[in-house]
Residue, then its C-alpha position, 0 to 999 in steps of 0.5 A: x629280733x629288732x625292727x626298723x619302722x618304716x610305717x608309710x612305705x608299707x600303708x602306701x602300698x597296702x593302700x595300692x593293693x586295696x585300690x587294685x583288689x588285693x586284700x592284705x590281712x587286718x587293715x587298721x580301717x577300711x573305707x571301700x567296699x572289696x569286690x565279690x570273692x569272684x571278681x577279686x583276683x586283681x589284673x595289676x598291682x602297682x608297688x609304690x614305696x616312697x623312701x625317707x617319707x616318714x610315717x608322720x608326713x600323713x599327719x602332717x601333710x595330707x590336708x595338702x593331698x588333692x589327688x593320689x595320695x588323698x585317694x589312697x588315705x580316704x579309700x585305702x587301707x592304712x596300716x599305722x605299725x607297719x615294721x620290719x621282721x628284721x635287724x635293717x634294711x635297704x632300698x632293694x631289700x625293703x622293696x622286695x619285702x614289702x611286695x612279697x611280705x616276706x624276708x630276704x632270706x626268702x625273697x633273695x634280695x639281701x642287699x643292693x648289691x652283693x658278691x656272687x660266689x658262683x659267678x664271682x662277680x658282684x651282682x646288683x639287685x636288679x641286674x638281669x643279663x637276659x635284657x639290655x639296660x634301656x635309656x632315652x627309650x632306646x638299648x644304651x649302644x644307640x644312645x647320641x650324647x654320653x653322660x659326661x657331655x651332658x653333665x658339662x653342659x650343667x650350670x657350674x656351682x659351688x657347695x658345700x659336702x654334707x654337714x653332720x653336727x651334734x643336737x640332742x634327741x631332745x631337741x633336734x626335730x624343735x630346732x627345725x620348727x623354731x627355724x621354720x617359724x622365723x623364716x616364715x615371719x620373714x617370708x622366706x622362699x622355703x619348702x619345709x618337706x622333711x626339715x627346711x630347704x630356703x631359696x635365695x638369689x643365691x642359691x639354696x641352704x638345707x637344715x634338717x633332723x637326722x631320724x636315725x641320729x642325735x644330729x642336725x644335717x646341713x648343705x648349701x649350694x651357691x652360683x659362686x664362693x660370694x654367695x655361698x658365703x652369704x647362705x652359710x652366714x644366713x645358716x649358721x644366723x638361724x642356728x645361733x638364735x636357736x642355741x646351736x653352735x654353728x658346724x664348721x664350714 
């Protein structure tokens, strides 16, 4: 059966069950010292999957790492062909997979949601109907002000929805890194986590890679339809100088 590799995900938490005291099978390497087989039971595990973080972002970014991350890379486990045993996945099934190392038709947690035959309703995964959903700290029927009202005291702006536009396997993750080069010639405000994200006084403009797809996936946001116009014009500036056709905005 065909696996999907989701390398990071499962080296952090390999790391977290070291840190803790578990010991999952053949780590790649090993730097701590396990405690006596007496004192190896752990007290807690803490599961920590970090979704779209690709294996290659270790590489990439841990000499950025000074704390968390650094500790799990220096005195962890890192398992570097961590896949799947089946077709797909998503958050919940994942999750759980990773936690119990087995599949979902072990675990129970098939999806993110499903239909519930029995009930006849749909569930979602983490639904429980012995405990009340928290919010603010309090049940949700003491919670002051609804969502609606603090979704209207955020700041209006305009964007665009997401943009998906053809580029070859070949050289979709090239294009990123000649887009990246130039805006830091140029001193651009950017952060460049999984493609490039570019501040301006306007707003912001975001292109990068799919991982799944021969495709570059874009998005803007501006105060206004005046700066918003001027992000996609410096977007589609940066796709041209690297041969690509700007997508229709």
């Amino acid at each position: 059966m065909p696996s999907v590799s989701m390398r990071f995900p499962v080296a952090a938490v390999a790391a977290l069950a070291i840190l803790f005291g578990a010991s999952p099978a053949r780590p790649e390497r090993l730097v701590t010292q396990r405690p006596a087989s007496a004192d190896r039971t752990p007290r807690l595990i803490v599961l920590v999957a970090v979704d779209q973080m690709r294996g290659d972002y270790i590489e990439r970014f841990q000499q950025q790492w000074t704390q968390g991350l650094r500790r799990l890379i220096a005195q962890g486990a890192w398992f570097r062909q961590a896949n799947y045993p089946y077709a797909s996945t998503v958050t919940c099934a994942g999750h759980s997979t990773i936690g119990t190392g087995t599949i979902p038709s072990v675990h129970g947690m098939i999806l993110n949601s499903w239909w519930d035959r029995a009930r006849r309703k749909a569930v979602n995964c983490v639904d429980d109907e012995s405990e009340k959903i928290v919010s603010y700290g309090r049940p949700v029927p003491t919670v002051g002000e609804s969502l609606a009202t603090l979704r209207d005291r955020l700041p209006a702006v305009v964007n665009t929805p997401e943009l998906r536009f053809p580029c070859a396997e070949s050289r979709k993750f090239a294009v990123i890194d000649e887009v990246r080069e130039r805006l830091r010639r140029a001193r651009a405000e950017v952060s460049d986590i999984d493609g490039v994200r570019v501040r301006t006084a306007d707003g912001w403009w975001l292109l990068r890679a799919s991982n799944t797809q021969d495709v570059l996936v874009a998005r803007a946001e501006a105060k206004d339809e005046a700066g918003l116009a001027r992000l996609k014009a410096l977007l589609g500036d940066e796709l041209k100088q690297s041969g690509i056709a700007p997508p229709q905005f």
